[in-house]
C-alpha positions in Angstrom: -85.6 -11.1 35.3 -87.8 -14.3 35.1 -89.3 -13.0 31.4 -85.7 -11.7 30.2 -84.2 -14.8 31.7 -86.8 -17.2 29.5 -86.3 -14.8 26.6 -82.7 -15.6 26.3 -83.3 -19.4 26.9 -86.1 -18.9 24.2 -83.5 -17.3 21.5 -80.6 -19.9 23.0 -82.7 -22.8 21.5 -83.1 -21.2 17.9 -80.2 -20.6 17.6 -79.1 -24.3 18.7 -81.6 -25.5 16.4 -80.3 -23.1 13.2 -76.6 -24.6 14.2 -77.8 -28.3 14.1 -79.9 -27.6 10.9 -77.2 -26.0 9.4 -74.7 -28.8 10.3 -77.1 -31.6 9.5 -77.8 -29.6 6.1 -73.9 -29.4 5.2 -73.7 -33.2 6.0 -76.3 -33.8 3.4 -75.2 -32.0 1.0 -71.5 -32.9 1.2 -70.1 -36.4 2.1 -66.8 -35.3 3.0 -64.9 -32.3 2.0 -65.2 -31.6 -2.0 -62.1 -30.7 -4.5 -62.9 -29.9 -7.6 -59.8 -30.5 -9.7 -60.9 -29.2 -13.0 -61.4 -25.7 -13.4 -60.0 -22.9 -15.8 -59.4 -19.2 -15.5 -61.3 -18.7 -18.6 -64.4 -16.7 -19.9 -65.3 -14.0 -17.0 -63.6 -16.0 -14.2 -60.9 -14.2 -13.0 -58.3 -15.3 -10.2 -60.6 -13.0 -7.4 -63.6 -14.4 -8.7 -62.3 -18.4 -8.2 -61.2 -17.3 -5.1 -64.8 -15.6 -4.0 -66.8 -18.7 -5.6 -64.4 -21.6 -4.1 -65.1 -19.8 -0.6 -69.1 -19.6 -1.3 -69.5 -22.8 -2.6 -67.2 -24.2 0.0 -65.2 -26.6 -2.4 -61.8 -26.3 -3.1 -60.4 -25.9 -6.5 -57.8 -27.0 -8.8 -56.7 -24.4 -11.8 -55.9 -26.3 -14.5 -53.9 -24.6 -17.6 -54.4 -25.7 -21.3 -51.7 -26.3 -22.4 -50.9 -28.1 -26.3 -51.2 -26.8 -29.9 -53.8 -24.2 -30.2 -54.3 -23.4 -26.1 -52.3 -20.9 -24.4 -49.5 -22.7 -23.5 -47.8 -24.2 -26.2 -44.6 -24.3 -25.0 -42.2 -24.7 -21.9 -41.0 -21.4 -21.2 -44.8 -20.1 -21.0 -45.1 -22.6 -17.8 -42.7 -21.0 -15.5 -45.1 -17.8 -15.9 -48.2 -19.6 -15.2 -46.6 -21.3 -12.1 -44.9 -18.1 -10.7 -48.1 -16.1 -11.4 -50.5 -19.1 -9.6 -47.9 -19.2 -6.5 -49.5 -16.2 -4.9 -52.9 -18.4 -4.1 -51.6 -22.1 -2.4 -55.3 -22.2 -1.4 -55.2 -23.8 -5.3 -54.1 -26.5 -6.7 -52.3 -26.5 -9.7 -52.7 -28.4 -12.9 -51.9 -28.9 -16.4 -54.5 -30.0 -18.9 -52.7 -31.6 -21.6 -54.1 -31.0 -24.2 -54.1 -33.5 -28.4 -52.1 -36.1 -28.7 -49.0 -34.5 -29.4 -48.7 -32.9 -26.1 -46.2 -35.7 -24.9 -43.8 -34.3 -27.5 -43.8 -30.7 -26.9 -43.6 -30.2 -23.0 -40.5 -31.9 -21.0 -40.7 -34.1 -18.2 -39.3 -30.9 -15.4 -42.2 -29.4 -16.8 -45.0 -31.4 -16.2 -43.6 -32.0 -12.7 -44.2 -28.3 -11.8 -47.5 -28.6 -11.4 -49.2 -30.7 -9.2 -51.1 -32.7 -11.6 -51.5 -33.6 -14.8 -54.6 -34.5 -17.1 -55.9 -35.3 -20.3 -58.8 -36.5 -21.7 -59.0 -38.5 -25.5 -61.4 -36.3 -27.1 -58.3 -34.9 -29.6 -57.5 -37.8 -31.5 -56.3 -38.7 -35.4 -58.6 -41.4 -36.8 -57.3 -44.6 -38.8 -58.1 -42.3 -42.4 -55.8 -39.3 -40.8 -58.3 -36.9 -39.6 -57.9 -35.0 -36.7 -61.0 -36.1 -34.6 -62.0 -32.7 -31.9 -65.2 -34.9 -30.5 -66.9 -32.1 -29.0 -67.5 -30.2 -32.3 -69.9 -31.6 -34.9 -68.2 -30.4 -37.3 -64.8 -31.8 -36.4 -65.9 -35.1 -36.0 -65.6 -37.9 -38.4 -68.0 -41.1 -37.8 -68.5 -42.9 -40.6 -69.5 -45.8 -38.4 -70.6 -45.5 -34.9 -69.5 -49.2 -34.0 -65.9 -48.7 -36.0 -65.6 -45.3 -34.6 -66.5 -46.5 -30.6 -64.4 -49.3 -31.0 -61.2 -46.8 -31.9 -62.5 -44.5 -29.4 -61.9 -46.7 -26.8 -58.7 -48.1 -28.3 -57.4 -44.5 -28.4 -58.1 -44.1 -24.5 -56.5 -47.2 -23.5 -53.7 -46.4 -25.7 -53.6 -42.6 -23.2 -53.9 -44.8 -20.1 -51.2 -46.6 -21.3 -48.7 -44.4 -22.5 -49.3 -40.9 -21.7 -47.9 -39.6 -18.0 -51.2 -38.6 -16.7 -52.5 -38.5 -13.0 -55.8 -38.1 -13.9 -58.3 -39.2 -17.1 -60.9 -36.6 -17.7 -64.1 -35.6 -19.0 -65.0 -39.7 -19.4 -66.9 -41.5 -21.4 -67.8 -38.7 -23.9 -69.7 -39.0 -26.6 -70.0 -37.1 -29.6 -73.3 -35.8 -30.4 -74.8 -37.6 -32.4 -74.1 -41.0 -30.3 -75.0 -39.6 -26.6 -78.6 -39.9 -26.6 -77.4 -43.8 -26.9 -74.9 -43.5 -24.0 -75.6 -46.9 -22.3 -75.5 -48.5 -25.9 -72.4 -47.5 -26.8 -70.3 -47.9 -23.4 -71.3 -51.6 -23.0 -69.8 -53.6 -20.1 -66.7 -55.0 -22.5 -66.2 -51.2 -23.4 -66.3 -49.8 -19.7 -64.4 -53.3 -18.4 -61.3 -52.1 -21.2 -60.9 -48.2 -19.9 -61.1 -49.3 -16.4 -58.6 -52.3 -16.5 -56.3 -49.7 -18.1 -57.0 -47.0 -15.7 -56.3 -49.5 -12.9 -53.4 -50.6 -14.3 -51.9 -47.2 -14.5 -53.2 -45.8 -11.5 -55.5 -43.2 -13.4 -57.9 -41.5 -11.3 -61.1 -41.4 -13.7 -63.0 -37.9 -13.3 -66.9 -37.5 -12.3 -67.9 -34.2 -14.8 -70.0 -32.0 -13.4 -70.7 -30.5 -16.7 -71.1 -33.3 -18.9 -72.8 -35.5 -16.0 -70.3 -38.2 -17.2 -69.7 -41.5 -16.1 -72.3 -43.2 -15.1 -73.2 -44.6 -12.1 -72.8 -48.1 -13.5 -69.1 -47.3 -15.5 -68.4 -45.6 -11.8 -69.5 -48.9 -9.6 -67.6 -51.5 -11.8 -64.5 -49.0 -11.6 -64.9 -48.7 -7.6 -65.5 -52.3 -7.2 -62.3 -52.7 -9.5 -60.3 -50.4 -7.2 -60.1 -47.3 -9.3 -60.0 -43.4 -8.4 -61.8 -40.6 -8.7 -61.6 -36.8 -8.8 -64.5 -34.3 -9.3 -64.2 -32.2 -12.0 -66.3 -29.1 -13.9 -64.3 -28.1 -17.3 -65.9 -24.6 -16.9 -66.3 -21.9 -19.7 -66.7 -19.1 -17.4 -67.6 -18.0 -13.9 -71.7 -19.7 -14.1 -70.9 -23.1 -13.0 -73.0 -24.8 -10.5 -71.4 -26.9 -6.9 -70.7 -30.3 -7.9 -74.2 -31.7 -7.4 -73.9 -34.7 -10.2 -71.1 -36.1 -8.3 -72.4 -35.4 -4.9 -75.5 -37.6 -6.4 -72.6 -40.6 -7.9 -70.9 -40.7 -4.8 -74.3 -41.0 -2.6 -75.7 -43.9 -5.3 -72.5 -45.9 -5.7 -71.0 -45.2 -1.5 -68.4 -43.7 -2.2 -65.9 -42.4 0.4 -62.8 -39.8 0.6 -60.6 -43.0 0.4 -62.5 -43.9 -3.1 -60.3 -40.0 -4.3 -57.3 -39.2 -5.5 -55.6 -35.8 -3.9 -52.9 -34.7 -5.4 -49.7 -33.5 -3.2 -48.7 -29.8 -3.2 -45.7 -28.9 -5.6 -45.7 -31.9 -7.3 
């Protein structure tokens, strides 16, 4: 009894010290409970598999449609499909990525309002010349100078911050690229200082991009110190995307806290 009863104390403490590694591990790795608003059913990720990876990865998701000119919803009657379809899993969130310029024009405001959020990002664009700017292909992208071209860049984002009803503003501070080896270069403190103002002003929530490891941690600190939001985001192409480390790492460097996030509300 002596040797059974020490065995069991013996096995009692691993198993108290796996628990409190575990827990101490978890608390290292995540802050405070991680959402991941920006992720697509595209590629070889199915509804099962989001469902299977959200539950490993423990981070909750947000399924975001495309929808715009060229994406697979183009107009509104393909919403109420989507929405129907999506109302099996409330473990998601719902959202609509809105997708050019012109997406203010196609889709109605009863719409956009059945889905829990709404986002865009600015790198669809028509340049000063007339040319339809798609910023992350080289071959769809115009510069014929990198100052001109930044300097409209950033007049077409506050111009989205401004007038397009978005909750939040993602995949920021993209460059094209042939400019992002220069990224600090180009998104100077007047630069960052004119998105943010306008994101503030809004009430945009600015994304951290687990894919594109985009903002910085300096764009994020002079946007937290300004009073800004943020959301964690991926923009997946398929099922092979990684937890949100990049933006664990931003929101250990520059203290964030769940307050510093915007969560949308169910059923928007």
């Amino acid at each position: 009894m002596y040797i059974q009863t020490n065995e069991m104390k013996k096995q009692l403490l691993i198993t108290g010290c796996i628990l409190i590694f575990t827990v101490v591990k978890g608390q290292d790795i995540d802050p405070f409970p991680l959402i991941d608003l920006h992720v697509h059913l595209k590629g070889d990720l199915t509804i099962e598999e989001a469902i299977l990876k959200s539950g490993k990865d423990n981070v909750q998701y947000g399924i975001a449609a495309n929808c715009g000119i060229g994406f697979p919803i183009q107009h509104d009657y393909q919403i109420d499909s989507f929405v129907n379809a999506m109302k099996q899993y409330p473990q998601f969130y719902l959202g609509m990525q809105a997708e050019g310029r012109e997406w203010v024009d196609i889709f109605s405001d009863e719409s956009l309002k059945k889905f829990d959020y709404v986002f865009t990002d600015a790198l669809t664009f028509t340049d000063a010349k007339g040319r339809r700017n798609r910023i992350w292909l080289k071959e769809e992208t115009w510069i014929d100078d990198e100052e001109q071209f930044m300097d409209y860049y950033v007049d077409v984002i506050v111009k989205i911050l401004d007038t397009e009803p978005i909750d939040i503003y993602v995949n920021p501070t993209y460059l094209p690229e042939q400019m992002a080896d220069r990224y600090s270069y180009f998104w100077n403190g007047e630069r960052m200082d004119r998105v943010i103002d306008a994101a503030l002003k809004n009430n945009v929530a600015i994304e951290i991009n687990n894919r594109f490891k985009i903002p910085s941690a300096a764009f994020v600190s002079k946007a937290r110190q300004a009073g800004v939001k943020f959301t964690i985001g991926t923009n997946n192409i398929n099922k092979n995307f990684p937890r949100p480390e990049y933006a664990i790492g931003i929101i250990r460097e520059c203290n964030l806290t769940e307050e510093d996030f915007f969560i949308p509300g169910k059923n928007k």
